[in-house]
FIZAMAR-129938 format. One record per residue (C-alpha): residue number from 1; residue in one letter; x, y, z. Coordinates in Angstrom, 3 decimals. Layout:
REM FIZAMAR-129938
r k->NUM; r->A; u->X; v->Y; w->Z
...
END
This chain:
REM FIZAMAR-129938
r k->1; r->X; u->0.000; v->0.000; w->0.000
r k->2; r->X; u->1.392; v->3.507; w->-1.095
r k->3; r->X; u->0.234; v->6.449; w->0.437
r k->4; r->X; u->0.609; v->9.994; w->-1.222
r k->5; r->X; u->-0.245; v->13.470; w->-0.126
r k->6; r->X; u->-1.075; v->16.303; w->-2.497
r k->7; r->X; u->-2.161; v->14.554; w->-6.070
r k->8; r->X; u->-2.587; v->16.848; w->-8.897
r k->9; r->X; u->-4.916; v->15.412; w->-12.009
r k->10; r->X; u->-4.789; v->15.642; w->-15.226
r k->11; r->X; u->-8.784; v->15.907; w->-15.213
r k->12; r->X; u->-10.990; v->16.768; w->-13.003
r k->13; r->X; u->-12.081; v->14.062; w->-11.148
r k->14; r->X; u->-16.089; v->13.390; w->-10.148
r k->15; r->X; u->-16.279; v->16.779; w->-7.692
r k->16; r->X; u->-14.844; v->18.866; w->-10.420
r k->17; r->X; u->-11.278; v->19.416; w->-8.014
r k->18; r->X; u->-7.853; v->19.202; w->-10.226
r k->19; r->X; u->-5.987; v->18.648; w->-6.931
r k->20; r->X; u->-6.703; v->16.064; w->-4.178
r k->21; r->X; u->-4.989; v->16.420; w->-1.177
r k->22; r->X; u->-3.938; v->12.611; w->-0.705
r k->23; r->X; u->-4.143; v->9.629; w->-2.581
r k->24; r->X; u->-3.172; v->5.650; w->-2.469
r k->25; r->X; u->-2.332; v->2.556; w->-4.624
r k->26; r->X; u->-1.505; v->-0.855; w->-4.255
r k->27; r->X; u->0.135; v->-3.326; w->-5.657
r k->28; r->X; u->0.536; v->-7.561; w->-4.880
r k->29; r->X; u->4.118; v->-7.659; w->-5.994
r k->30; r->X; u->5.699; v->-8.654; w->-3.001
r k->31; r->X; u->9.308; v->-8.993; w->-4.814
r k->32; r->X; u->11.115; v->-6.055; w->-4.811
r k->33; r->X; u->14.212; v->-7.594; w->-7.084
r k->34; r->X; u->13.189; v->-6.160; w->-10.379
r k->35; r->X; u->11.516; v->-3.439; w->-9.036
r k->36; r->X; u->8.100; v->-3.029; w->-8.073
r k->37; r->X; u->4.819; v->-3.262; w->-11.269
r k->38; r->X; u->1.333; v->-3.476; w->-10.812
r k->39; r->X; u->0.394; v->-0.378; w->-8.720
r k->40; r->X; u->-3.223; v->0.028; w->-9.436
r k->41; r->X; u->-6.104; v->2.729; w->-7.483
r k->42; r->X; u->-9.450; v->3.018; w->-6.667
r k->43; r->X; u->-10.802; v->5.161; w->-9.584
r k->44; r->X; u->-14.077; v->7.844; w->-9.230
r k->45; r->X; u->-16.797; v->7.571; w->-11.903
r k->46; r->X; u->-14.779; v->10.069; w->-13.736
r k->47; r->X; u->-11.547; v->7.777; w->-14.017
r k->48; r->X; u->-9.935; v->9.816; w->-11.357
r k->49; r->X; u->-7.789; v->8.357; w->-8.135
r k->50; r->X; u->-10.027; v->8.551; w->-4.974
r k->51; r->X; u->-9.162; v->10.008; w->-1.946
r k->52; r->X; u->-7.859; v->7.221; w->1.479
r k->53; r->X; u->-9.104; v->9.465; w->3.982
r k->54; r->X; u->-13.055; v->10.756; w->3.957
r k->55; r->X; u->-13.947; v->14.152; w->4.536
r k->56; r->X; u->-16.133; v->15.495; w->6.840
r k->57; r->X; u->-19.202; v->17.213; w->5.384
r k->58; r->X; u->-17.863; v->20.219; w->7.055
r k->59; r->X; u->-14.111; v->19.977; w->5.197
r k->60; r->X; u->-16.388; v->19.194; w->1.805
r k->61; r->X; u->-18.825; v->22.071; w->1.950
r k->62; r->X; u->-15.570; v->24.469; w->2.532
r k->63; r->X; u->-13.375; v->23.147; w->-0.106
r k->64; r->X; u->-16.511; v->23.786; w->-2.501
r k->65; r->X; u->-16.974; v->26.954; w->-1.132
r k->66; r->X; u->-13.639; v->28.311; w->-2.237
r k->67; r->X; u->-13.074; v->26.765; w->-5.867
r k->68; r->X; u->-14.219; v->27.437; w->-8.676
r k->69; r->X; u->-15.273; v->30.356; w->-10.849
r k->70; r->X; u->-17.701; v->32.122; w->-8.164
r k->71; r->X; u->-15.311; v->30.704; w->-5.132
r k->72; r->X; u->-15.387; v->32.698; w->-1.833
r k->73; r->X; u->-12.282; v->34.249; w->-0.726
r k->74; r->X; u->-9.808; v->33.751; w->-0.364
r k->75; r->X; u->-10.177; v->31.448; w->-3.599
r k->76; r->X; u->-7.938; v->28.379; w->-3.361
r k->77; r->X; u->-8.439; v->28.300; w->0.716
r k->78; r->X; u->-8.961; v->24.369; w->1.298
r k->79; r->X; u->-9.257; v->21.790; w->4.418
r k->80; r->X; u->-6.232; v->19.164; w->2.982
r k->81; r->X; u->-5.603; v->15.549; w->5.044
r k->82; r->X; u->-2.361; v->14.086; w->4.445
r k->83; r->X; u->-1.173; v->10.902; w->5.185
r k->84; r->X; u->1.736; v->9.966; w->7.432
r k->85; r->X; u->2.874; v->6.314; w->8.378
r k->86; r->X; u->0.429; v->3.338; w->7.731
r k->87; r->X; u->0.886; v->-0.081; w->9.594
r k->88; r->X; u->-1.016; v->-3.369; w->9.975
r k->89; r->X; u->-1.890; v->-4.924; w->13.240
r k->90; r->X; u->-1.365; v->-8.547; w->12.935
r k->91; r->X; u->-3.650; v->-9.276; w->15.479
r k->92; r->X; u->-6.748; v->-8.366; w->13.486
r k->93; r->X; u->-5.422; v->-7.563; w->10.383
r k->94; r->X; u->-6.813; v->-3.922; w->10.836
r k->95; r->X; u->-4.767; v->-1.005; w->8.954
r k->96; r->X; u->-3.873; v->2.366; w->11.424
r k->97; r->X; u->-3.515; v->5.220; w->9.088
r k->98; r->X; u->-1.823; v->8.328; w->10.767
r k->99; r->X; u->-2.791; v->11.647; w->8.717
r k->100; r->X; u->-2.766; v->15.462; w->9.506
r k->101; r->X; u->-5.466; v->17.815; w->8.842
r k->102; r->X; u->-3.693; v->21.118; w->7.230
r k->103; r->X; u->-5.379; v->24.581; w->6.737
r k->104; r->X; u->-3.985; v->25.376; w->2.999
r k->105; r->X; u->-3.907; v->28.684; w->1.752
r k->106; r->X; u->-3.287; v->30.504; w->-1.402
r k->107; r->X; u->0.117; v->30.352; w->-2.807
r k->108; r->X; u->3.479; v->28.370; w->-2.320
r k->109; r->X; u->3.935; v->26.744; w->0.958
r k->110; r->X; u->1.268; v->28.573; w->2.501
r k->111; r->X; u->0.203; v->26.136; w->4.919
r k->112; r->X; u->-0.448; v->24.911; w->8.620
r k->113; r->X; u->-1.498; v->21.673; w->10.111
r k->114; r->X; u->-3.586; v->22.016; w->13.015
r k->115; r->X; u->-2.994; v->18.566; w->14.863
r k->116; r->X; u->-2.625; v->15.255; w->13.891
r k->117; r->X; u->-4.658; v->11.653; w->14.318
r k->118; r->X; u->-4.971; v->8.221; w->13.170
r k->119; r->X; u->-7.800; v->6.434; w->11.205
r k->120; r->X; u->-8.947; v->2.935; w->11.048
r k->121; r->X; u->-9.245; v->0.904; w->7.770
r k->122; r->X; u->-11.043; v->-2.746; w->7.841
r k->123; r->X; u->-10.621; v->-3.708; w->3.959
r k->124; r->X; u->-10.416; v->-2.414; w->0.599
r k->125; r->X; u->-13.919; v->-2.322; w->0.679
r k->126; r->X; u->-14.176; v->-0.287; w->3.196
r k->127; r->X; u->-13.343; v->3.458; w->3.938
r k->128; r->X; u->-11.240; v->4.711; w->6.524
r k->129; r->X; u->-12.600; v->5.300; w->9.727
r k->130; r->X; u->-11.709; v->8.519; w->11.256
r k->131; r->X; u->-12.258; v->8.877; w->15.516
r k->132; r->X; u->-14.841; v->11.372; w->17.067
r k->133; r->X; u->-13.637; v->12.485; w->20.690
r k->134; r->X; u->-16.240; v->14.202; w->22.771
r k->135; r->X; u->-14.872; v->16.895; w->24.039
r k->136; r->X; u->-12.808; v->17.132; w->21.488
r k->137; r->X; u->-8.570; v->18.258; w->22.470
r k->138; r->X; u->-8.910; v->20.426; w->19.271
r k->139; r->X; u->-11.652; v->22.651; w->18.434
r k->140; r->X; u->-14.171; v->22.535; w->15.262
r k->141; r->X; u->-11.810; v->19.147; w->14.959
r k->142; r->X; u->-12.927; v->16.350; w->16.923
r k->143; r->X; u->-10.974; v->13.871; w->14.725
r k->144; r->X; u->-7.750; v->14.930; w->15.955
r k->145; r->X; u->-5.924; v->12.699; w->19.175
r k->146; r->X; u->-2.794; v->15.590; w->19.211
r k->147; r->X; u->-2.707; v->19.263; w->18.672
r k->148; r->X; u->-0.182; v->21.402; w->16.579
r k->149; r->X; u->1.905; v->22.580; w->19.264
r k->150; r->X; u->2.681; v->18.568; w->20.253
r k->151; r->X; u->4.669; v->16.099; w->18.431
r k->152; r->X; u->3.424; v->14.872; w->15.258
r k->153; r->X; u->3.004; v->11.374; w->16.119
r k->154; r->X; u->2.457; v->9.390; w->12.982
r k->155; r->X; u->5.760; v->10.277; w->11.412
r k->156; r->X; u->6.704; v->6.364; w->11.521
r k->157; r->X; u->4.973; v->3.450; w->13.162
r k->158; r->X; u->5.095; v->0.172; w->13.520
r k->159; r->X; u->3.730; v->-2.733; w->15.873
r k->160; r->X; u->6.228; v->-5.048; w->18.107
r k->161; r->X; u->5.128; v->-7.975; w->20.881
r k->162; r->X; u->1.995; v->-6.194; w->20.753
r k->163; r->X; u->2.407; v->-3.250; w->21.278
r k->164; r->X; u->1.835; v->-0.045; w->18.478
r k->165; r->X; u->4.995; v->2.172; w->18.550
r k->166; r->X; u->4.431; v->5.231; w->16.926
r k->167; r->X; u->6.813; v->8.198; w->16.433
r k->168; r->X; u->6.388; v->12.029; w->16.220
r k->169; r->X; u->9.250; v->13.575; w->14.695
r k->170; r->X; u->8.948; v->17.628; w->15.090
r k->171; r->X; u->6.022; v->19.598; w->16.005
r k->172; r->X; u->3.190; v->21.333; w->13.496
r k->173; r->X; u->3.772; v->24.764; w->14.764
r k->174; r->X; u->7.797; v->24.681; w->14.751
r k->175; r->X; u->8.898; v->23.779; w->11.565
r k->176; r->X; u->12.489; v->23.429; w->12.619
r k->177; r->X; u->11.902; v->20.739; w->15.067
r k->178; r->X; u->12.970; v->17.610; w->13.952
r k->179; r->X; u->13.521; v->15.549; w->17.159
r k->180; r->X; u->11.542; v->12.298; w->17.148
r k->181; r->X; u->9.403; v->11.593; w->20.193
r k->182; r->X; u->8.155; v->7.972; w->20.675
r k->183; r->X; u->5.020; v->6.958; w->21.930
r k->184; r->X; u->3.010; v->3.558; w->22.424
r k->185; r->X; u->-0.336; v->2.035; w->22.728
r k->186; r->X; u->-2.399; v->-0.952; w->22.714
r k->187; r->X; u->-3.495; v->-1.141; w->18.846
r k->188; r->X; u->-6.873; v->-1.756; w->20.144
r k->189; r->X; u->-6.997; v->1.761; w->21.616
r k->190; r->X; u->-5.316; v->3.357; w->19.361
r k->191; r->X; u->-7.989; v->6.056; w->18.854
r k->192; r->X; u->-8.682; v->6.932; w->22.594
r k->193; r->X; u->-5.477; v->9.572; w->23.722
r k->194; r->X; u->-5.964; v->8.623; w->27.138
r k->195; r->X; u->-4.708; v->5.090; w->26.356
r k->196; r->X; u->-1.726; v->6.494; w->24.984
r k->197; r->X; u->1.915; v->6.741; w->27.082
r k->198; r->X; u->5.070; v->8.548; w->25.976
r k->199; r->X; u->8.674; v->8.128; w->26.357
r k->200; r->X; u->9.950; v->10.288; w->28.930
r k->201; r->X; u->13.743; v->8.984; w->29.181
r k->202; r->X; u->16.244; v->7.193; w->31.352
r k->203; r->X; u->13.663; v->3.896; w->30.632
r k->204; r->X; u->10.683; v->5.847; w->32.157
r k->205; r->X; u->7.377; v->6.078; w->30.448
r k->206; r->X; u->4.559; v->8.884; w->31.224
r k->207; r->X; u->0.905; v->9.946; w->30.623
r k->208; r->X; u->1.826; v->13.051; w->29.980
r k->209; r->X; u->2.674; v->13.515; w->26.200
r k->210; r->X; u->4.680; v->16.872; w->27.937
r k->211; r->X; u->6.694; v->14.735; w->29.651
r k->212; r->X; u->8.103; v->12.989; w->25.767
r k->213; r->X; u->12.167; v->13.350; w->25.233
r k->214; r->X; u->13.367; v->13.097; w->21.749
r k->215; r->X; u->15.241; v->10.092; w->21.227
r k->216; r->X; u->16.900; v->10.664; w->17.956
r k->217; r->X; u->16.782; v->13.997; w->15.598
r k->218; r->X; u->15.317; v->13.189; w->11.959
r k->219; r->X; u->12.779; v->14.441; w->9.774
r k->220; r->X; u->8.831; v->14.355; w->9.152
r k->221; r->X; u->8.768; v->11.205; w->6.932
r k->222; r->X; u->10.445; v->8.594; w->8.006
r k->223; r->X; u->10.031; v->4.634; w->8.964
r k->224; r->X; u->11.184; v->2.656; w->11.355
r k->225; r->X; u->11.343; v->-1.430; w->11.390
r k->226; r->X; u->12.625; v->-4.631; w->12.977
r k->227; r->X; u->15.478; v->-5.809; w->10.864
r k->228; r->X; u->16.205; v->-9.628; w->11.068
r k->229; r->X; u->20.271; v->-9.360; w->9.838
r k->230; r->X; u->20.827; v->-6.764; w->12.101
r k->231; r->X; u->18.854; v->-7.810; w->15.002
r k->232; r->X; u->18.255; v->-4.145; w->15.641
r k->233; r->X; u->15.290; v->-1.210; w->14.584
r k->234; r->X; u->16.289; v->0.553; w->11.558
r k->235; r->X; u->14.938; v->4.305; w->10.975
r k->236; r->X; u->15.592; v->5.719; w->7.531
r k->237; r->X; u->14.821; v->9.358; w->6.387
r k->238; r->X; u->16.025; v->11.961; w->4.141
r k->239; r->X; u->18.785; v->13.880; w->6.045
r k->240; r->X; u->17.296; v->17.900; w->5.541
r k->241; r->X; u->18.866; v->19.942; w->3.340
r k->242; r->X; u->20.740; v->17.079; w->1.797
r k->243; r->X; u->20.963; v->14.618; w->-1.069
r k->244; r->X; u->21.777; v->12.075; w->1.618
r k->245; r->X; u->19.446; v->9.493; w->2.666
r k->246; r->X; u->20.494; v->8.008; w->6.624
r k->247; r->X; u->19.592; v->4.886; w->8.510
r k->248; r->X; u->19.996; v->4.929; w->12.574
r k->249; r->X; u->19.514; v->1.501; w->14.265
r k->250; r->X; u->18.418; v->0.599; w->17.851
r k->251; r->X; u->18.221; v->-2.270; w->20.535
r k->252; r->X; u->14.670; v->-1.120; w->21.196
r k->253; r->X; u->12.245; v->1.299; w->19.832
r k->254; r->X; u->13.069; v->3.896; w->22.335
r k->255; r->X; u->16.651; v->3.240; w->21.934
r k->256; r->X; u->19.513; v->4.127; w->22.491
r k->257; r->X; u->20.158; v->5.282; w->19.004
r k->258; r->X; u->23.065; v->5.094; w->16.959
r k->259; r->X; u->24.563; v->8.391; w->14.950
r k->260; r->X; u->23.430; v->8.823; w->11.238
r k->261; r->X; u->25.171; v->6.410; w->9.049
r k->262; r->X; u->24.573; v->7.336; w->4.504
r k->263; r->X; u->22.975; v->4.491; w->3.659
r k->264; r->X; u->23.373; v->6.626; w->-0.258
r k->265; r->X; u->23.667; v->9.759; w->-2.236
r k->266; r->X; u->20.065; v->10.234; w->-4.327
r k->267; r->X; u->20.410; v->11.203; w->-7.501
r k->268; r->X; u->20.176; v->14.910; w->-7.859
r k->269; r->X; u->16.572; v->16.413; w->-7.949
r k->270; r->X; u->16.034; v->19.504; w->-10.569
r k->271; r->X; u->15.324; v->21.970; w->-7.359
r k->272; r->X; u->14.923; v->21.783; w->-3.496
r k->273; r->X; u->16.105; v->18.177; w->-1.613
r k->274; r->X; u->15.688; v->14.693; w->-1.276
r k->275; r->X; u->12.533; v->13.947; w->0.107
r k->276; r->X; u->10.516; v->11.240; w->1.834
r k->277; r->X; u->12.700; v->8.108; w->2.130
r k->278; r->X; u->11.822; v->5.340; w->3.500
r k->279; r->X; u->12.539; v->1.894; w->4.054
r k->280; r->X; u->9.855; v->-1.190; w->3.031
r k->281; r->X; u->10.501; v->-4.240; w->5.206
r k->282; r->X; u->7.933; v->-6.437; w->3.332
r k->283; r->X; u->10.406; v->-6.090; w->0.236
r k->284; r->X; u->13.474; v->-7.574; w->2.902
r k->285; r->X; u->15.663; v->-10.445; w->1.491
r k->286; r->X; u->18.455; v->-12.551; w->2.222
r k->287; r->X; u->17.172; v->-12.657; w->5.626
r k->288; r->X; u->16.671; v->-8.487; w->6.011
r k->289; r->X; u->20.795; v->-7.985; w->4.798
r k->290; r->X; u->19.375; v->-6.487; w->1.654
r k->291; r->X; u->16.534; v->-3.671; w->2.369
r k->292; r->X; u->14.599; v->-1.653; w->-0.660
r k->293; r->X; u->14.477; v->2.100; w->0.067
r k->294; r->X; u->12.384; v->4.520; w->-1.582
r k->295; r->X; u->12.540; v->8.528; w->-2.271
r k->296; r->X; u->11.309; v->11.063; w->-4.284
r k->297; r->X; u->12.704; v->13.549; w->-6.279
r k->298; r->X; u->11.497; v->16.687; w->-8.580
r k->299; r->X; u->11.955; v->16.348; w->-11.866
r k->300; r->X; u->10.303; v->19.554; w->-12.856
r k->301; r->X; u->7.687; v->22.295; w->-12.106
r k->302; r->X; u->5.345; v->20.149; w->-10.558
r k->303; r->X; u->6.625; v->16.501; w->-11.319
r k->304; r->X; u->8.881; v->14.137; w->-9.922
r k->305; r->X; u->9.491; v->11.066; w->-9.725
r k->306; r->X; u->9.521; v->7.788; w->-7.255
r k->307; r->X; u->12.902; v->5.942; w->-7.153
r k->308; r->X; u->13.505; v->2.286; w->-5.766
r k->309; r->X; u->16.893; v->1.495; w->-3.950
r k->310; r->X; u->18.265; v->-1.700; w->-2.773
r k->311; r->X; u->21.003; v->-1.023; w->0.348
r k->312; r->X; u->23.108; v->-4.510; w->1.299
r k->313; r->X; u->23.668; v->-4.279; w->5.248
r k->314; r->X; u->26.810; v->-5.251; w->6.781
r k->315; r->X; u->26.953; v->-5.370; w->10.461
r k->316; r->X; u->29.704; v->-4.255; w->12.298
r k->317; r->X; u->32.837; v->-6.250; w->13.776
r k->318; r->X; u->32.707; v->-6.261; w->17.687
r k->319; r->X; u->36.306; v->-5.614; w->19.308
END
């Protein structure tokens, strides 16, 4: 399952919208040796990719309001949901879909998420399920389990023994905050915040999501997995303001961490950075020593492009 955020179409898809502010495929080539084929997507009666996450009536009726020819002002103003980290819980098969809802404005980068959440997916027949809290922690938004000003927790997730693991690397309001808090919960209460505990250092774990330490700095996309060859967690990002793309590895979720180590140099994008790599440990072979990366790059005004990389692991020679 690939997740993307903004999706600009060539045509307009059912609602009339040229831009959709996430969209998925999937694909059941599980062999990541010759690269991955067969990404298909759910398609609108117009031919068009459908949204992952639903809208609220609310986030519809706005997003109409401010389009088109007779749009209110400010014309362009939309409600956008992107998707973060997506991961499976094995004990009920049950997707967790981590997303942000982001006030967009006119022009270039003019844009601020106002808290973050997870939804619930049952099957491809199925939408997304996203929570109601009453009261809600974030007004007119009673979707959303954290608010801007705390760590955006869906950055990278995964489930171990049990227990959901989810990361929040940087905070919505603070755009140069990269540290990575950790936090964990029972998947099956994944959607209530009180259920929810944080890492709060020196092996201690808290209720209080003020209480959360980073434990190692990164960046906003990111993933983090169990690696079999290493017998250690493996987090892989884009290093900001870089071509590079890192891997960290760690004991145990929380850590302790290792420094950055260049896992490779991306090929250079036509403007701004690497972005968005990750790691995909269902494509693992040779027992997890070989690991497929991903990243994207721009390969234009408006396009780029998604590249597949396989790193070989070697682990290190104890003294």
């Amino acid at each position: 399952m690939w997740l993307y955020g903004d999706t600009f179409l060539a045509n307009p898809n059912a609602q009339g919208f040229n831009l959709i502010s996430d969209s998925w495929s999937f694909t059941t080539d599980l062999n990541a040796q010759d690269g991955i084929t067969g990404l298909q997507e759910q398609l609108d009666s117009a031919g068009a990719p459908r949204m992952i996450l639903p809208q609220t009536p609310a986030e519809q009726a706005f997003n109409a309001a401010h389009s088109g020819a007779n749009c209110q002002q400010p014309c362009g103003a939309r409600w956008a949901l992107w998707p973060a980290s997506i991961v499976v819980n094995p004990a009920s098969d049950q997707a967790l879909i981590f997303y942000m809802v982001v006030s967009a404005q006119p022009g270039s980068f003019n844009f601020q998420a106002v808290g973050n959440s997870v939804a619930t997916w049952q099957n491809l027949q199925t939408q997304p399920q996203r929570p109601t809290l009453n009261p809600p922690i974030v007004p007119d938004h009673p979707d959303l389990l954290f608010a801007q000003n705390e760590p955006s927790f869906g950055t990278a997730s995964l489930v171990s023994q049990g227990t959901l693991y989810v990361y929040g690397c940087g905070t919505p309001s603070d755009g140069l905050d990269k540290g990575c808090r950790l936090a964990r919960v029972r998947p099956s209460n994944v959607q209530s915040r009180s259920a929810w505990s944080f890492y709060a250092g020196n092996g201690s774990w808290s209720t209080q999501v003020s209480d959360a330490v980073s434990v190692f700095t990164g960046s906003s996309i990111a993933s983090v997995s169990w690696n079999a060859y290493l017998q250690q967690y493996v987090a892989v990002y884009s290093q900001p303001f870089s071509q590079n793309v890192v891997l960290r590895t760690a004991p145990n979720p929380e850590g302790p961490w290792s420094g950055e180590v260049t896992a490779f140099v991306a090929l250079t994008p036509a403007n701004g950075n690497t972005y968005d790599a990750h790691a995909h440990s269902e494509y693992d072979a040779n027992g997890g020593q070989t690991i497929y990366m991903s990243y994207s790059r721009s390969t234009g005004t408006f396009s780029s492009e998604v590249r597949l990389v396989a790193v070989q692991l070697q682990a290190a020679t104890k003294p």
